[in-house]
C-alpha positions as CSV (number, residue, x, y, z in Angstrom):
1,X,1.7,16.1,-32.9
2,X,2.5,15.6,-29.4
3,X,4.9,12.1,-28.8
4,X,2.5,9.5,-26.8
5,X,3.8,9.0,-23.3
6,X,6.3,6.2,-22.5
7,X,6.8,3.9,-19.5
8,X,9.7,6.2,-19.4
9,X,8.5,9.5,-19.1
10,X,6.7,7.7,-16.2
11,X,9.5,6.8,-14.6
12,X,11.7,9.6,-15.2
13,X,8.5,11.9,-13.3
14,X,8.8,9.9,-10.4
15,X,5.4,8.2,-11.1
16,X,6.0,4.8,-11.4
17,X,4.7,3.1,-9.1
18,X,5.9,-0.4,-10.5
19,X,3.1,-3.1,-10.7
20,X,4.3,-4.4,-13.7
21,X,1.1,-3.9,-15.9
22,X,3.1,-2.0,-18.9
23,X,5.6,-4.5,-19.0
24,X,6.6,-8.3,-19.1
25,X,10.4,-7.4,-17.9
26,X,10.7,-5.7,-14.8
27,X,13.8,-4.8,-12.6
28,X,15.0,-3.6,-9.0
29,X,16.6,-0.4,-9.2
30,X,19.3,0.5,-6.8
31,X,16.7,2.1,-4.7
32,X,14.9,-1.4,-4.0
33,X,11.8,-0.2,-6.3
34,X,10.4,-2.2,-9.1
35,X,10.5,-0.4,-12.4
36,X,10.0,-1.6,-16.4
37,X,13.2,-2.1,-18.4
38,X,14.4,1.3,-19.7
39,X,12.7,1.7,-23.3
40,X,9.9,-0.6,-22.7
41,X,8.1,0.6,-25.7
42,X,4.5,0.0,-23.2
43,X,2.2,0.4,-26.7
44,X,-0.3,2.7,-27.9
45,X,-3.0,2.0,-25.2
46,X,-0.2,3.2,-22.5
47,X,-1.1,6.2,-21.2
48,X,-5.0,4.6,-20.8
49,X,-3.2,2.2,-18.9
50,X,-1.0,3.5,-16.3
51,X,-2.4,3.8,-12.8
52,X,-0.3,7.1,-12.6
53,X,-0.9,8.3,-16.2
54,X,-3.0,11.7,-16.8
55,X,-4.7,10.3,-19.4
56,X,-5.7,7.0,-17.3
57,X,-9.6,7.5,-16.3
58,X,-9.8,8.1,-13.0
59,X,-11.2,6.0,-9.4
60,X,-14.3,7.7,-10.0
61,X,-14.9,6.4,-13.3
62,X,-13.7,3.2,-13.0
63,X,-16.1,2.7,-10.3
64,X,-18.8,3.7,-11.7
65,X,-18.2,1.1,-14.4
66,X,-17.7,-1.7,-11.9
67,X,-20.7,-0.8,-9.2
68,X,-23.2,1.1,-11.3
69,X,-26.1,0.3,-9.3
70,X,-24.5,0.7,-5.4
71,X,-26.6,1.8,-3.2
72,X,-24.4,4.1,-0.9
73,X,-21.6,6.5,-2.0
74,X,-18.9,8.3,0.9
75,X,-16.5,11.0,-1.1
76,X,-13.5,9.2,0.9
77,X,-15.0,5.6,0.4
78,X,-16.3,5.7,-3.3
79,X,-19.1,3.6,-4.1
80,X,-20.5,0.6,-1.6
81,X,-23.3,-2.0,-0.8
82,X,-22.0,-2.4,2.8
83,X,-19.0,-1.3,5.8
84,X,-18.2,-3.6,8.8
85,X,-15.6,-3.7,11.5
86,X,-15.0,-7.2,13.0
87,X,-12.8,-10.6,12.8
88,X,-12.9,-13.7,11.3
89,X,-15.1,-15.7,13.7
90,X,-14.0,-19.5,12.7
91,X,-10.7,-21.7,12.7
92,X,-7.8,-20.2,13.3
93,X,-7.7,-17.3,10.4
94,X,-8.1,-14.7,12.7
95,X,-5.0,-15.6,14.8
96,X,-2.7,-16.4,11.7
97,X,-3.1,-12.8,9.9
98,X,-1.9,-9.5,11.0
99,X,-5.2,-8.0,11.2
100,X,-8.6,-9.7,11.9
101,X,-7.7,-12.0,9.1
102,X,-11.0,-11.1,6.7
103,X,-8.4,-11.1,3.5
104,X,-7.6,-14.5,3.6
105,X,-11.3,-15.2,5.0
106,X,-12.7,-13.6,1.7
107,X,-9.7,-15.4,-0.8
108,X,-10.0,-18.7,0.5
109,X,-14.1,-18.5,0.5
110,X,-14.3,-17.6,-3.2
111,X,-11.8,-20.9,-3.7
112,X,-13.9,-23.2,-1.6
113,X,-17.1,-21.8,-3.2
114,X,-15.4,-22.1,-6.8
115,X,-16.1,-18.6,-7.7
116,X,-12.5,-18.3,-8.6
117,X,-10.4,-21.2,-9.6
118,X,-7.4,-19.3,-8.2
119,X,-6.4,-15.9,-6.1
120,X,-2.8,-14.2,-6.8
121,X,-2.0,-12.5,-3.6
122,X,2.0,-12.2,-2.0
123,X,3.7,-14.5,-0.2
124,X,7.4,-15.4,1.7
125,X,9.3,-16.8,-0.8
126,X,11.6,-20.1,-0.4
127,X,14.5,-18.6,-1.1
128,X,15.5,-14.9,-0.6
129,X,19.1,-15.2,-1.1
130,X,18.6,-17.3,-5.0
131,X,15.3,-14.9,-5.6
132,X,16.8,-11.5,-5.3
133,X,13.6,-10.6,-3.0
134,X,11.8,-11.9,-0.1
135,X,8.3,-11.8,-1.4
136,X,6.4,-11.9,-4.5
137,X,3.2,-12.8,-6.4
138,X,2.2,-16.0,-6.2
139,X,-1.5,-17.9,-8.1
140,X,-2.8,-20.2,-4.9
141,X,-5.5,-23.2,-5.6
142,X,-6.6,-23.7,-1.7
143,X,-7.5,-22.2,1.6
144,X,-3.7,-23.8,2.7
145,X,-2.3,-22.3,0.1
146,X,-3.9,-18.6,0.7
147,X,-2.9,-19.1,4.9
148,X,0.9,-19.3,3.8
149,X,0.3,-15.7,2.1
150,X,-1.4,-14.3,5.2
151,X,0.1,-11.5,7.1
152,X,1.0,-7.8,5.5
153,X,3.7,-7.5,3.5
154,X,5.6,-3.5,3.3
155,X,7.7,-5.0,0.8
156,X,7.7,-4.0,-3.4
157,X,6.3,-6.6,-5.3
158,X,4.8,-6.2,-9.4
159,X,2.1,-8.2,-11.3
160,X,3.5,-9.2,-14.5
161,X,4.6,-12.9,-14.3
162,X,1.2,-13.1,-12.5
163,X,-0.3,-11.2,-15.5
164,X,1.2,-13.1,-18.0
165,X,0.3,-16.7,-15.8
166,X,-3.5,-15.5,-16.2
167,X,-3.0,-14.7,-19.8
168,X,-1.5,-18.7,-20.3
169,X,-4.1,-20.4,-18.4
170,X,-8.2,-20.0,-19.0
171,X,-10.2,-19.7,-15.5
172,X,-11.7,-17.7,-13.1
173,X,-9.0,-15.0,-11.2
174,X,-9.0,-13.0,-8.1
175,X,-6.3,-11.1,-7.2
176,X,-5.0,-9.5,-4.0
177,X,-3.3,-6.1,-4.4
178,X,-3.4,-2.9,-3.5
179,X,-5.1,0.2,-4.3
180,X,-3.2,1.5,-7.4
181,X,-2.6,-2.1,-8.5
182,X,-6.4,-2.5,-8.3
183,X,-6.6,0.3,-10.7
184,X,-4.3,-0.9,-13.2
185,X,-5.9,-4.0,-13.5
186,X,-9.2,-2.2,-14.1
187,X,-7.8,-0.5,-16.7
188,X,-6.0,-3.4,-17.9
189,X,-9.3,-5.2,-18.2
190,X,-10.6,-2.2,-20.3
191,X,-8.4,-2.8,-23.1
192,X,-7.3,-6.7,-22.6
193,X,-10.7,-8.8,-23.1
194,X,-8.5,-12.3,-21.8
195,X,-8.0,-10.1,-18.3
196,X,-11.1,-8.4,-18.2
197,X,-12.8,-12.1,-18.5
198,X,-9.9,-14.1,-16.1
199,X,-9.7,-11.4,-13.6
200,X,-13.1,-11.9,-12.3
201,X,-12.9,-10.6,-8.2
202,X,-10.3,-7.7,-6.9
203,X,-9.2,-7.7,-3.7
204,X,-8.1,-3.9,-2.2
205,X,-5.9,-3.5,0.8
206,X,-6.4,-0.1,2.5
207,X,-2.9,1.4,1.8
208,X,-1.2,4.5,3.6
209,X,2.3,3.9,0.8
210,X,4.8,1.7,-0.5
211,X,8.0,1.1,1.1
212,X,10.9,-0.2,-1.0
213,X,13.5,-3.2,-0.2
214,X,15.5,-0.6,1.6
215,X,12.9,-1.5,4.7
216,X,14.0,-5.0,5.0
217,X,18.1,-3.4,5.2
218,X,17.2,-1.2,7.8
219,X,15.7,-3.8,10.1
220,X,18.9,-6.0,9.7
221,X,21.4,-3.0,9.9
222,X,19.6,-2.4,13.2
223,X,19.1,-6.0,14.4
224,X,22.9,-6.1,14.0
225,X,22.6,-8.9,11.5
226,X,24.1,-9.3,7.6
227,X,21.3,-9.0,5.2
228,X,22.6,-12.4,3.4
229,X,21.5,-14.2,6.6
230,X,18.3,-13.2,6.8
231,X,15.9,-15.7,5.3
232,X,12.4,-14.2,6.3
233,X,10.8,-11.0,7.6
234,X,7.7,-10.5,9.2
235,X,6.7,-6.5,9.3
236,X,3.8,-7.0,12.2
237,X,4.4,-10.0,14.9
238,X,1.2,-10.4,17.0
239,X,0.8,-10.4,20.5
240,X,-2.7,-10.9,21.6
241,X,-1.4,-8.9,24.9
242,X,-0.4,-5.8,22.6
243,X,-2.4,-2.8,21.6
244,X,-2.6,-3.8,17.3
245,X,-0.3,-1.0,16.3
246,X,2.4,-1.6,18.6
247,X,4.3,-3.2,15.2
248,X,7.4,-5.1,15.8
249,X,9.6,-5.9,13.3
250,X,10.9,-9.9,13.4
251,X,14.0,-11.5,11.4
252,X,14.7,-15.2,11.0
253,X,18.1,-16.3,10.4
254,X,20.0,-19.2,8.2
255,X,20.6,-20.7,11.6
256,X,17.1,-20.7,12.6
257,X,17.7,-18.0,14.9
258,X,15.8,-14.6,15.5
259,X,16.0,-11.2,16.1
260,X,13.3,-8.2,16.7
261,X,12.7,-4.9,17.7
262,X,9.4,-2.6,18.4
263,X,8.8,-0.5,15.4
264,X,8.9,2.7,17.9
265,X,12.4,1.5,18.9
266,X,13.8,1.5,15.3
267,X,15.3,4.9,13.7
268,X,12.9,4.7,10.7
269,X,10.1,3.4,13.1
270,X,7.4,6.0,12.0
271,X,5.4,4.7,9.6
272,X,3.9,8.5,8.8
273,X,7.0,10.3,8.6
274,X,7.7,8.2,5.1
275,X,11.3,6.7,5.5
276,X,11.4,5.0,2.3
277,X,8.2,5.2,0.1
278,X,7.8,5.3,-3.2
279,X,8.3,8.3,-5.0
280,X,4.4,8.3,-6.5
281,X,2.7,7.5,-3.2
282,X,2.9,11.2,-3.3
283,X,0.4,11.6,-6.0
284,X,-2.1,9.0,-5.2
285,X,-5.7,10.0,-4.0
286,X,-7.2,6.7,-3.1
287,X,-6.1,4.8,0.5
288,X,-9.4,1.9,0.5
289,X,-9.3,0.7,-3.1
290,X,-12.3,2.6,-4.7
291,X,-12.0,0.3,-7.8
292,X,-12.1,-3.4,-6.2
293,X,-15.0,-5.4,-5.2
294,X,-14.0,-5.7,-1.4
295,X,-11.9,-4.1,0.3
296,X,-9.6,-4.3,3.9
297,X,-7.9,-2.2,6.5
298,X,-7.2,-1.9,10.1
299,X,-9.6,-0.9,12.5
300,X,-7.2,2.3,13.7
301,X,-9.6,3.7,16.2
302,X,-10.1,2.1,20.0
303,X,-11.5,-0.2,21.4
304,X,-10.3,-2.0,18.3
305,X,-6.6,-0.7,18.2
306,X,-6.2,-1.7,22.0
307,X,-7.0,-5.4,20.9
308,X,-3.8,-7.3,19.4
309,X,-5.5,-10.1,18.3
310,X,-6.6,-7.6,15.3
311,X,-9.7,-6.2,13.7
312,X,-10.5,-5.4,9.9
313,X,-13.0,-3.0,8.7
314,X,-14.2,-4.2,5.2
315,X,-15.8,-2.3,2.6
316,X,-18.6,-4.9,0.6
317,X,-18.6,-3.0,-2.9
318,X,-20.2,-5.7,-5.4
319,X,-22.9,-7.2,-4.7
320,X,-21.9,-10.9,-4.7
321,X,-19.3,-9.9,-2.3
322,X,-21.6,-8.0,0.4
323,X,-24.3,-11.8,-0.1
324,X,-21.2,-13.7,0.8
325,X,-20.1,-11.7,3.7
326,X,-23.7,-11.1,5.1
327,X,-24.7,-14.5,4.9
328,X,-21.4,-16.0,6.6
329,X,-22.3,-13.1,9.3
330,X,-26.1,-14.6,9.8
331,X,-24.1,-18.1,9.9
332,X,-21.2,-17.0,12.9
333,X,-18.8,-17.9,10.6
334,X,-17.6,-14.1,10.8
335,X,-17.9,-11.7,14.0
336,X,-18.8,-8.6,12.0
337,X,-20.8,-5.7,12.5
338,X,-22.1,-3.3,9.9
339,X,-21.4,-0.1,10.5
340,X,-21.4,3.6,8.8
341,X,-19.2,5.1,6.7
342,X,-18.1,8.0,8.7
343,X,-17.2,4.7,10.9
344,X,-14.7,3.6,8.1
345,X,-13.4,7.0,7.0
346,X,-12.2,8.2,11.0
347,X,-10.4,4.8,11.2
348,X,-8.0,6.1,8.4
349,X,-8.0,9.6,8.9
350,X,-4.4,9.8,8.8
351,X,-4.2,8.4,5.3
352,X,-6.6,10.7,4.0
353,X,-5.5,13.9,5.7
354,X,-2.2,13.0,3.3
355,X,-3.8,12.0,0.1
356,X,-6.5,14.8,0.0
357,X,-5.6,17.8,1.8
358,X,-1.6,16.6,1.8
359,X,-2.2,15.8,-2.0
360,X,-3.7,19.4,-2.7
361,X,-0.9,21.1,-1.2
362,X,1.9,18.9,-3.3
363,X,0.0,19.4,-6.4
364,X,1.0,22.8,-6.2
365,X,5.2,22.4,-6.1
366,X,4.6,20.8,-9.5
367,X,5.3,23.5,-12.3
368,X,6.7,24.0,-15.3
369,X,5.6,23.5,-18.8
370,X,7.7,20.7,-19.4
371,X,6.8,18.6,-15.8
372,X,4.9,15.7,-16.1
373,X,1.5,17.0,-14.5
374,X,-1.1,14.5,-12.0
375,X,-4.4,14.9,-12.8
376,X,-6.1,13.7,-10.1
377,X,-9.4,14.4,-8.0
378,X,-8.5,17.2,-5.9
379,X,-7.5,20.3,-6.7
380,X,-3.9,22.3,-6.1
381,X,-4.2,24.1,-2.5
382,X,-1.7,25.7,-0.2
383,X,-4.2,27.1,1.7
384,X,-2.9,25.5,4.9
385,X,-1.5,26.6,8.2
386,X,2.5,26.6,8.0
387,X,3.1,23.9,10.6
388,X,0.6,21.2,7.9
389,X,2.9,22.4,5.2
390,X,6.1,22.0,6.8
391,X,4.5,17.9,8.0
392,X,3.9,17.6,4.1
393,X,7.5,19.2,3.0
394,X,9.1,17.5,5.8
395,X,7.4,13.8,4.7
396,X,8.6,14.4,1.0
397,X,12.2,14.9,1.6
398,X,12.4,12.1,4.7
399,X,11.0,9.8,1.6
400,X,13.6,11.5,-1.0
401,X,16.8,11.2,1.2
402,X,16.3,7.8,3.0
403,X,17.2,6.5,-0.3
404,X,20.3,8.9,-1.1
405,X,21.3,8.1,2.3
406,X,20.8,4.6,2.1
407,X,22.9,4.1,-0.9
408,X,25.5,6.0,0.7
409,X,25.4,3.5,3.3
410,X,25.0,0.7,1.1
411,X,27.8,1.6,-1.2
412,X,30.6,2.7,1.8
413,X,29.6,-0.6,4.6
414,X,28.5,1.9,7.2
415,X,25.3,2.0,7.8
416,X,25.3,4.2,10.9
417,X,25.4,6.7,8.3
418,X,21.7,6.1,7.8
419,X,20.5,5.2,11.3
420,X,22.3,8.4,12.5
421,X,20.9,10.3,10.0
422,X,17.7,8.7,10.5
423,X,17.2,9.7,14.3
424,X,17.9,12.9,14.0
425,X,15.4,13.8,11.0
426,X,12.8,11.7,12.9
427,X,13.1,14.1,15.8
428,X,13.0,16.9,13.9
429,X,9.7,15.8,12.3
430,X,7.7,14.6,15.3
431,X,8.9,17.8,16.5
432,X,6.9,19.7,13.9
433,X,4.5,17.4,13.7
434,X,3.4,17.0,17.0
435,X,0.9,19.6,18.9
436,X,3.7,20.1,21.2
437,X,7.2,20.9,21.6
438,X,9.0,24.1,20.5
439,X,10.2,23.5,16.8
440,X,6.3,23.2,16.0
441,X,5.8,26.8,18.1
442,X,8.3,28.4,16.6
443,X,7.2,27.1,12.8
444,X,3.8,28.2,14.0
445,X,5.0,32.0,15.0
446,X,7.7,32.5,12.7
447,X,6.9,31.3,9.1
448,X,3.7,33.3,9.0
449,X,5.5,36.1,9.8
450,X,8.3,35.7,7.3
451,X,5.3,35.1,4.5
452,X,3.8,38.6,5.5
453,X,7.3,40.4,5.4
């Protein structure tokens, strides 16, 4: 009889993706990625549990259980009662998140209207330098609460004080969290009856991968500041007289000081190329969080990209969720539109470009009878032109080595040895990548020929 899969095997695969729903002790490995204590036994309802496991049911099925009776269905979006692009209309939510605020619209609404008696979502915390980290999970009991959370956060956090807070203390939950935390928590609520009654509302944030802590060194190593000084980070300062996705990276200091730089400026600054993400962002098929009851992204498509005060597109999936979002619409509390899904899907056709067709073509590297195999919703393809397949090679080992390079630079003081490094792999990629440029013609003449030979 086979052995029953361990948190370990999990993490020895490179499919951990560390939420923190296996395990109630969690650590930072040297790669800034959040990971169960080696020989956490994770139980017998493990493998059913893991967001990453092969024998975890998949999106599909877990959202058929949630929304059995939605009306609309999209084979990128999952199951739905209603899309929209727009903002927050009232106050000052709009201009306090990175986006069009509709996250910490939704949270604080299901507070005020007591649907929920609190929402765990991520926030700054006090102190980075005594916490080991600059975020994490925190339970919030008010719309001022949920506004010191807003903003995104590219930063590794994991659920299980959070999981463990819910399991102390009866009430209503909603919790904030990304796609593949979504999931485990769905599944958690499969097994667990105190979760699958406390956590009552999911949250999704559209997600394109993790990074790891190693983010936050990179800024400061290119700010030309100590990472012991730096007190907070802030991934996305916006400038209402910005395009949204001109990102810029901002540091505060022990001294109250500041320093920042325009994503496009930084070594690492392209988000696509995949300077440290987590190893399983490689195997995940789901960018909106099929499995939650609402979910949130950018509006990546113009007008909306041009606007820096930031737009969301929201996907209504339950229908409590779509009533409260419809009638705050009706009320001008919120300056949405409904839209299509098609609408929804080109806004993120980047992210799913890589999960599905990028995902079928990885699938296939992943042999051997004694690998640890995905089992996910697409299936293994290579059929791709060589210039895609070089992108998707290319991506994998930018998100391997930044790491290995990293600790190299973490472990000798110099980290030129990464920023170097980092340029020059950046300009190889956006060299392939790109329609233009010579790399990508020569990839595009020569390693079909070289196949044929």
């Amino acid at each position: 009889m086979a052995e029953a899969l361990r948190p370990d095997d999990i993490v020895g695969a490179g499919l951990c993706i560390g939420c923190g729903g296996c395990a109630a002790a969690m650590r930072m490995d040297r790669d800034g990625l959040w990971k169960p204590e080696p020989g956490t036994p994770g139980g017998a309802d493990f493998p059913a549990r893991c967001p990453f496991s092969p024998d975890a049911a998949n999106e599909d099925v877990l959202a058929a259980e949630r929304f059995p009776a939605a009306p609309a269905h999209s084979e990128l979006l999952g199951r739905f009662e209603s899309t929209w692009v727009g903002h927050v209309a009232e106050g000052d939510v709009r201009a306090n998140g990175s986006s069009g605020g509709m996250v910490s619209w939704v949270a604080a609404e299901l507070l005020r209207t007591g649907a929920v008696d609190a929402v765990a979502h991520v926030a700054p915390v006090a102190d980075p330098g005594a916490d080991g980290r600059f975020f994490r999970y925190r339970l919030s009991r008010d719309g001022e609460e949920i506004a010191g959370g807003a903003k995104s956060r590219y930063y590794p956090v994991e659920l299980s004080a959070v999981i463990a807070a819910i399991r102390a203390t009866p009430g209503r939950y909603a919790v904030v969290a990304v796609p593949c935390f979504i999931k485990a928590l769905n599944l958690l609520r499969r097994t667990d009856p105190v979760i699958a009654e406390r956590v009552t509302h999911l949250l999704g944030l559209f997600c394109g991968h993790q990074k790891s802590a190693r983010l936050v060194d990179s800024f400061a190593w290119q700010l030309d500041t100590p990472i012991a000084r730096v007190r907070a980070v802030d991934y996305r300062i916006k400038d209402a007289t910005r395009p949204a996705n001109w990102y810029r990276a901002h540091l505060t200091l022990d001294d109250g000081s500041a320093r920042a730089e325009d994503w496009w400026h930084l070594a690492d600054g392209d988000w696509g190329a995949g300077f440290f993400q987590n190893p399983a962002c490689d195997w995940c098929d789901d960018v909106v969080a099929e499995t939650a009851d609402v979910a949130f992204g950018d509006a990546w498509v113009e007008p909306y990209s041009l606007d820096g005060r930031g737009t969301n597109v929201v996907i209504a999936r339950s229908p409590a969720v779509h009533a409260m979002i419809a009638g705050a619409v009706a009320d001008g509390r919120l300056a949405l539109t409904e839209v299509d899904a098609a609408f929804v899907e080109q806004t993120q056709a980047a992210g799913f470009r890589h999960r599905r067709e990028g995902l079928a073509y990885r699938l296939t590297w992943r042999r051997g009878g004694d690998a640890l195999r995905p089992v996910k919703r697409v299936a293994p393809s290579a059929a791709l032109p060589a210039r895609r397949k070089l992108v998707y090679r290319m991506r994998h080992m930018i998100a391997r080595d930044s790491h290995r390079i990293a600790r190299a630079a973490l472990r000798s003081g110099r980290p030129w040895l990464y920023t170097a490094w980092a340029r020059k792999v950046l300009a190889v990629y956006r060299a392939v990548a790109w329609s233009h440029g010579r790399l990508g013609a020569w990839v595009d003449r020569v390693l079909p020929e070289r196949r044929a030979r």
